[in-house]
C-alpha positions in Angstrom: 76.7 121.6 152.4 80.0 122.8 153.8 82.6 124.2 151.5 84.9 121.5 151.1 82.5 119.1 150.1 81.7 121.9 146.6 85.6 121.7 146.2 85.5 117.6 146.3 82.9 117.5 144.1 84.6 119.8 141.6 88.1 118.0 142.0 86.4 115.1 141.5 84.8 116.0 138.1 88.0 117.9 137.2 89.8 114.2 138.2 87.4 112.6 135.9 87.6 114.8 132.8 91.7 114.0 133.0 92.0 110.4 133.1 89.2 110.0 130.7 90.3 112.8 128.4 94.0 113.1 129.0 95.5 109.5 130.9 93.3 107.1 128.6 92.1 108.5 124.7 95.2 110.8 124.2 98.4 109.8 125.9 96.7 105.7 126.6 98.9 106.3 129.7 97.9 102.6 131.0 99.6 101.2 128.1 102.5 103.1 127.9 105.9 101.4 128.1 108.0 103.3 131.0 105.0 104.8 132.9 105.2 102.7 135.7 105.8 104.9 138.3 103.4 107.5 137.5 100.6 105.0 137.0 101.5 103.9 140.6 101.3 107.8 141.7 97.8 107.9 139.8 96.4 104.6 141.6 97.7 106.0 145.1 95.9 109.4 144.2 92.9 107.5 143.0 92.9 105.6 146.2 93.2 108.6 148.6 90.3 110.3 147.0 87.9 107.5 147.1 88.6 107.2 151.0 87.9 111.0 151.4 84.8 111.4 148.8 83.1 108.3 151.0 84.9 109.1 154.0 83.5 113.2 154.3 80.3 112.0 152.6 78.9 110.1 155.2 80.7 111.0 158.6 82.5 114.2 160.3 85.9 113.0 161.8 86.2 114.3 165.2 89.1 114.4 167.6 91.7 112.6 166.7 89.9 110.7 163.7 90.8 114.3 162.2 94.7 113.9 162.2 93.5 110.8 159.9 92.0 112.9 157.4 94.7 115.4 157.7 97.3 112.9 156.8 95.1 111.7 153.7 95.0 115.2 152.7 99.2 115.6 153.0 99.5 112.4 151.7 97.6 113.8 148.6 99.8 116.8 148.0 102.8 114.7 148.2 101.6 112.2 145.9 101.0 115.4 143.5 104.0 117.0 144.1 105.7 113.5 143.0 103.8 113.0 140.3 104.7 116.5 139.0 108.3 115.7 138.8 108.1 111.8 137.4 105.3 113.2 134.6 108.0 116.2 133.5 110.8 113.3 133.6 109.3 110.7 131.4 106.6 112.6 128.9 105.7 115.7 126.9 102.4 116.7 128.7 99.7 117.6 126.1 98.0 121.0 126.7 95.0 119.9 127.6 96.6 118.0 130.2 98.5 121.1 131.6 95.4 123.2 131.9 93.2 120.6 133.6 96.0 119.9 136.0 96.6 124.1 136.4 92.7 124.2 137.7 93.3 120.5 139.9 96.2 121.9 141.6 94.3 125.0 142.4 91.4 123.5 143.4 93.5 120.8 145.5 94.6 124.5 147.4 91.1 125.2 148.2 90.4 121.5 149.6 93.5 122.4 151.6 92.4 125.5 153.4 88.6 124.9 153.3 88.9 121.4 154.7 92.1 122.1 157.0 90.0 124.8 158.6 87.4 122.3 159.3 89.5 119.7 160.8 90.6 122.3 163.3 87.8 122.6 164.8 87.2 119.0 164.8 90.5 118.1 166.2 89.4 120.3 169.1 86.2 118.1 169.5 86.0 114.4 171.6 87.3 111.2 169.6 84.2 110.0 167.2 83.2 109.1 163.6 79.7 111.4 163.7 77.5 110.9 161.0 76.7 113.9 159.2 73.3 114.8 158.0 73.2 113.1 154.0 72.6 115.4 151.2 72.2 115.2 147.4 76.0 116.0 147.4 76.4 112.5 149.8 75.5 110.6 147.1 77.3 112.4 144.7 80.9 112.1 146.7 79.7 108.4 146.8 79.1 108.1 142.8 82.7 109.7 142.9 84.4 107.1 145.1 82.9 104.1 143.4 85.2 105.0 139.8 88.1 106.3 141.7 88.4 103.2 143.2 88.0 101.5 140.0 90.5 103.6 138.9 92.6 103.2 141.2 92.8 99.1 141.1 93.1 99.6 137.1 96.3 101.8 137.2 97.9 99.7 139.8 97.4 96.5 137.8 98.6 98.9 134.5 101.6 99.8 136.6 102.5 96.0 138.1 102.2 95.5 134.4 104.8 98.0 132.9 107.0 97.5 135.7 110.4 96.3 134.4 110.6 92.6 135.4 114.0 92.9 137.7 116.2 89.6 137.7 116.0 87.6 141.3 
């Protein structure tokens, strides 16, 4: 199993333990007048994971199929780096929430390195989506995609939703 796929798998659990925990028992972000924008954030997030967890699971991106990944990946700490200033601008972030997010962000560091290391070498290699040999942690990058999706389609109907209706 190569190292980034250990870091997905614990980003994805981490992920998990957040919106369950955190987004929907304590704050019930999804029903929360004015959070529009970060439930959009969340559903863009949500939708960039699930591509990589199935994406990495299943096939190594060679050539230039690796800028694709590596624009996934930047796309990702963008989205966090936006979602960082609309969460401080329209909420009080329980603890909990803080910590989890602390041990995201660093993990997200370690998918940075450990995964931009990899796509170096396999920008280097000829244009091709190669199957990689499937593992128990296939699967297991699979079981993550299939609720990030989910969650990912629920917090962008939450956030069409609390959108302010805007006059025509």
């Amino acid at each position: 199993m190569p190292p980034y796929i250990a870091a997905l798998l614990l980003h994805g659990l981490l992920a998990a333990v957040d919106v369950l925990l955190n987004h929907e028992l304590l704050v019930r972000l999804p029903h929360r007048p004015g959070a529009a924008s970060e439930e959009w954030l969340h559903s863009l997030r949500e939708l960039v994971f699930a591509v990589l967890f199935v994406g990495l699971a299943w096939f190594a991106w060679h050539g230039a199929f690796a800028w694709i990944i590596g624009a996934l990946l930047l796309g990702e700490v963008l989205i966090s780096a936006c979602d960082v200033a609309v969460e401080g601008a329209i909420r009080e972030l329980p603890a909990t929430e803080r910590v989890i997010h602390l041990f995201l962000f660093m993990n997200l560091g370690a998918i940075v390195v450990l995964l931009g290391d990899t796509l170096l070498a396999w920008q280097a290699l000829p244009t091709a989506l190669v199957p990689v040999e499937p593992g128990w942690w296939s699967w297991g990058l699979t079981a993550l995609a299939v609720p990030a999706l989910g969650w990912a389609i629920r917090d962008g109907l939450a956030a069409r939703r609390l959108a302010p209706v805007r006059a025509a």
